[in-house]
C-alpha positions as CSV (number, residue, x, y, z in Angstrom):
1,X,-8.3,5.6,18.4
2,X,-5.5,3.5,20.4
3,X,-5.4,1.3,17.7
4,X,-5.0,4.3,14.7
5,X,-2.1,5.8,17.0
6,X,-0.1,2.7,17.1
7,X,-0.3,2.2,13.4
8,X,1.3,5.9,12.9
9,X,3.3,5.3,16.2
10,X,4.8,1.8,15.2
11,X,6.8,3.5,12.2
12,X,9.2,4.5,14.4
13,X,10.2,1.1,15.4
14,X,12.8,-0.9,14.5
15,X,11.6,-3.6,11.7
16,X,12.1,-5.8,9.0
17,X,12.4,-7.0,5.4
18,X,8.6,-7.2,4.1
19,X,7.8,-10.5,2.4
20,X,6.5,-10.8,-1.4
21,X,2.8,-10.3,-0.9
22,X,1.0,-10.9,-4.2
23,X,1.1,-13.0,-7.8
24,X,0.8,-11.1,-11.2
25,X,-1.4,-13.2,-13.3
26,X,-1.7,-11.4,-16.6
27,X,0.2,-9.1,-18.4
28,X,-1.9,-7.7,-20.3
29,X,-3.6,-4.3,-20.0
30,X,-6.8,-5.7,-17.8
31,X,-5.4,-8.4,-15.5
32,X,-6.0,-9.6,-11.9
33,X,-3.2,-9.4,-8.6
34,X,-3.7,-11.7,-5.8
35,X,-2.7,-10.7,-2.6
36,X,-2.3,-13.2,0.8
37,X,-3.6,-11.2,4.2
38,X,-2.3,-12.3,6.9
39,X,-3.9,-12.6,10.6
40,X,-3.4,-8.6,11.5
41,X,-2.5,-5.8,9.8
42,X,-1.4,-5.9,6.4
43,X,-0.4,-2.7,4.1
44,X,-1.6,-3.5,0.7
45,X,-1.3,-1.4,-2.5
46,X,-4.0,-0.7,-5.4
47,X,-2.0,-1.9,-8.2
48,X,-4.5,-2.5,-11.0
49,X,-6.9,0.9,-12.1
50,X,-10.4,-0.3,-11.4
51,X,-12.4,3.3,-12.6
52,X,-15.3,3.8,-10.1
53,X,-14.4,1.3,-8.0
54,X,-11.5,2.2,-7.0
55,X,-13.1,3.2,-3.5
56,X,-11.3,1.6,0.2
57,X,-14.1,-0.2,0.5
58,X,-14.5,-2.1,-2.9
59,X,-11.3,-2.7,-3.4
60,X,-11.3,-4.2,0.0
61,X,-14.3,-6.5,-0.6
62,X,-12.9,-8.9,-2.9
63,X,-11.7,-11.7,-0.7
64,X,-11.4,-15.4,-2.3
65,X,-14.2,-18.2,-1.5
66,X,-16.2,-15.3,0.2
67,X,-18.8,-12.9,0.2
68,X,-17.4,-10.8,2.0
69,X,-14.9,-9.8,4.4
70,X,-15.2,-11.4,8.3
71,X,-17.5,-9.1,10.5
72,X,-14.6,-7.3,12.8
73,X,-12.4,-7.0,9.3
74,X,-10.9,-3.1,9.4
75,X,-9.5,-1.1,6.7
76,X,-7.5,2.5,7.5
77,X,-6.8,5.2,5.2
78,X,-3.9,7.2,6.4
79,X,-5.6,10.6,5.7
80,X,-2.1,13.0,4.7
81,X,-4.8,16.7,5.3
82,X,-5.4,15.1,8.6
83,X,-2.2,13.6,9.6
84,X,-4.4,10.5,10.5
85,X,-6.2,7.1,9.8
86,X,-9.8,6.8,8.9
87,X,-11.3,3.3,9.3
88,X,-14.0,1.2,8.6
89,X,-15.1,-1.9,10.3
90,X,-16.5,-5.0,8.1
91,X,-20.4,-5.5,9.8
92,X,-22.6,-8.0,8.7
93,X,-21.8,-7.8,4.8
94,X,-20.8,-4.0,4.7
95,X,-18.0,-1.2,5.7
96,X,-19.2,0.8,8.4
97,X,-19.2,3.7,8.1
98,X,-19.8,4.3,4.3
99,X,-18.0,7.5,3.9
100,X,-15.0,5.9,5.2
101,X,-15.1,2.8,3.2
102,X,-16.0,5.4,0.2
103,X,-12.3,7.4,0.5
104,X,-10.7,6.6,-3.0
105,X,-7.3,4.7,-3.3
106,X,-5.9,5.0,-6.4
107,X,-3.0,3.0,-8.4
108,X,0.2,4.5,-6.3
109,X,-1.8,4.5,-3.1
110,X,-2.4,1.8,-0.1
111,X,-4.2,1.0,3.1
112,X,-4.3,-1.2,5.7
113,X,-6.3,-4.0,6.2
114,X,-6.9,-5.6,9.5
115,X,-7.7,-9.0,8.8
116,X,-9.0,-11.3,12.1
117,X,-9.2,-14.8,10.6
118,X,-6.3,-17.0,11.9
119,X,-6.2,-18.7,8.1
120,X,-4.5,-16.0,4.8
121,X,-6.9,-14.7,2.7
122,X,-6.6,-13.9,-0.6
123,X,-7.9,-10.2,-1.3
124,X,-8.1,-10.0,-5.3
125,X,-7.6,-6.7,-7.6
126,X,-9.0,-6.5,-10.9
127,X,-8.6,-3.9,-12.9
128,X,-6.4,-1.7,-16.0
129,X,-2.3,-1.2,-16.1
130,X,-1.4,1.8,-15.8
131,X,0.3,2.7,-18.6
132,X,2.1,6.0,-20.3
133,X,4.8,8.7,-20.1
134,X,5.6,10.4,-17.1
135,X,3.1,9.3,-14.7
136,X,3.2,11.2,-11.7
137,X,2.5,9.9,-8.4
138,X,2.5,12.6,-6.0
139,X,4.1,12.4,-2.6
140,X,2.8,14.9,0.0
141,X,5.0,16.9,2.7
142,X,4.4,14.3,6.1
143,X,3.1,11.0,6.4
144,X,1.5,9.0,3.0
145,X,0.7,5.3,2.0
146,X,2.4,5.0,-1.3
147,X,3.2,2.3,-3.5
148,X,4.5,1.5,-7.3
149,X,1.8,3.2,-9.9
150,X,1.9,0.1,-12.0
151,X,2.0,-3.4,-11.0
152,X,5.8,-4.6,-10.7
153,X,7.5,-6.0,-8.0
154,X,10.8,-4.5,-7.0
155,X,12.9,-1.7,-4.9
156,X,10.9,1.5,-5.1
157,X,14.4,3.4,-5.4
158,X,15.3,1.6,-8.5
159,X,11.9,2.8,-9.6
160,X,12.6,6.4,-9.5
161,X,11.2,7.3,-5.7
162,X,13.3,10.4,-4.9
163,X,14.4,11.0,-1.6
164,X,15.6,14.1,0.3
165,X,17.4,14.6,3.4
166,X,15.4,13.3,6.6
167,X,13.3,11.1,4.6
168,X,12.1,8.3,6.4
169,X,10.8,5.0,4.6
170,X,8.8,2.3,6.4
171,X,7.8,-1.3,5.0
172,X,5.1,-3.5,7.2
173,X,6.0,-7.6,7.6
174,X,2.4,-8.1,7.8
175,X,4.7,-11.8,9.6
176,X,6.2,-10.0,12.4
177,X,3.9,-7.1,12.9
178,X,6.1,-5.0,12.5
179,X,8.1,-2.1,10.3
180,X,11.2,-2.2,8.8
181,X,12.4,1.3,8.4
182,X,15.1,3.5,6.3
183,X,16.0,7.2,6.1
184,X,17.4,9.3,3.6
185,X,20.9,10.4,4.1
186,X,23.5,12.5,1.3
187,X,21.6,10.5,-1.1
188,X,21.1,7.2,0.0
189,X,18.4,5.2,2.1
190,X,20.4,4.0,5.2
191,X,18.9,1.7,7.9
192,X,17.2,-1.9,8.7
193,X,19.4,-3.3,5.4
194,X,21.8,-1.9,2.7
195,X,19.4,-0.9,0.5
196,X,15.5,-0.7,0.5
197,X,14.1,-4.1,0.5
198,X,12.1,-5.1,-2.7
199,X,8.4,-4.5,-3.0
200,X,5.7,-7.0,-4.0
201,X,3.2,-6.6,-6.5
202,X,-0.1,-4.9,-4.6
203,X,2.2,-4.0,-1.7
204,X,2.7,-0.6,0.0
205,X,4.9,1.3,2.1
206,X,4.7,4.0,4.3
207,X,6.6,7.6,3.6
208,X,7.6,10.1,5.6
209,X,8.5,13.1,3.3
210,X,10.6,15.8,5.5
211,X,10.9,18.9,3.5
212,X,9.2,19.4,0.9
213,X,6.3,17.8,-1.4
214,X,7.5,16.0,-4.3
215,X,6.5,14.0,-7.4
216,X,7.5,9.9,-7.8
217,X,7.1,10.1,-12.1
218,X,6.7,6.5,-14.0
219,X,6.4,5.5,-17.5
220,X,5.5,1.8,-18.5
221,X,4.4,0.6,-21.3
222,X,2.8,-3.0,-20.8
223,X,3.7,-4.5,-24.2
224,X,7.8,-3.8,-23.4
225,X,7.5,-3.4,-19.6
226,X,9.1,-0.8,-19.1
């Protein structure tokens, strides 16, 4: 419980610029995304649609040169209906408990992932480009793990994530441990830098919506990338 509280608590803490987490390796409409873990926490993004197994725990399972994730290996959905984290832990070759590991994550959604090896990993997506006109990504009133709907790296702003007054935007250094964190003010995001940092591909970021609920709307088409 301590350790769910401090993840919600640590966003309002001064942070910093989130490194690049992942590698693109196809651009075609089914590819794969590598992304390094890091010894700790790590806020990683769905980036690639994987149909029925786009589930916490499968998603999570995929780890490089293993079978499975190390036994004490975490995951937390932050649960917006709740206004908390759900976990599971990583126990002798499966998520415990099952429901948890079972919560879906789909492209324009995150999670954290607790990894206790002192050497990266390399968690691996595979899975479908989103792709099409006005994809919406909804953004719930309070606290959400979002991330880009499609699987490029860059500033979520430039993107088309709207902002209203009071906002606040937080982005883990899965390094430091720590968040980086901006707020929404007469139209711009002011705070750890002069504008949002860039996101990796298969990164996430934590949002704070103030007011209101709100819609982040995408269109890609792989073939032109845009």
């Amino acid at each position: 419980m301590r350790t769910k509280a401090l993840l919600l608590a640590a966003a309002f803490a001064a942070a910093g610029v989130a490194t690049s987490m992942a590698q693109v390796y196809s651009v075609n409409a089914v590819g794969y995304v590598n992304v390094t873990l890091k010894k700790g926490f790590n806020l990683v993004a769905n980036p690639l649609d994987a149909g029925a197994n786009n589930t916490m725990g499968k998603l999570a399972s995929n780890i490089q040169g293993q079978a499975f994730p190390p036994d004490a290996s975490r995951i937390f959905k932050f649960r917006n209906d709740l206004n908390r984290f759900v976990d599971a832990i990583a126990d002798a070759g499966e998520w415990l408990p099952a429901n948890v590991a079972a919560e879906t994550i789909v492209p324009g959604e995150g999670f954290f992932f607790f990894s206790p090896s002192a050497a990266d990993m390399t968690l691996t997506f595979v899975g479908e480009v989103k792709q099409g006109q006005n994809m919406a990504n909804p953004l719930p009133k309070g606290f959400s793990i979002k991330a880009n709907i499609v699987p490029q790296a860059g500033r979520a702003d430039t993107f088309g994530l709207p902002g209203q007054d009071a906002d606040r935007y937080f982005q883990w250094n899965n390094v430091q441990q720590r968040y980086f964190d901006w707020i929404y003010d007469a139209g711009e995001w002011v705070g750890a830098g002069p504008t949002l940092p860039s996101l990796g591909v298969g990164e996430a970021f934590l949002l704070f919506r103030a007011q209101s609920a709100g819609t982040w709307t995408r269109s890609f088409n792989v073939n032109t990338g845009q």
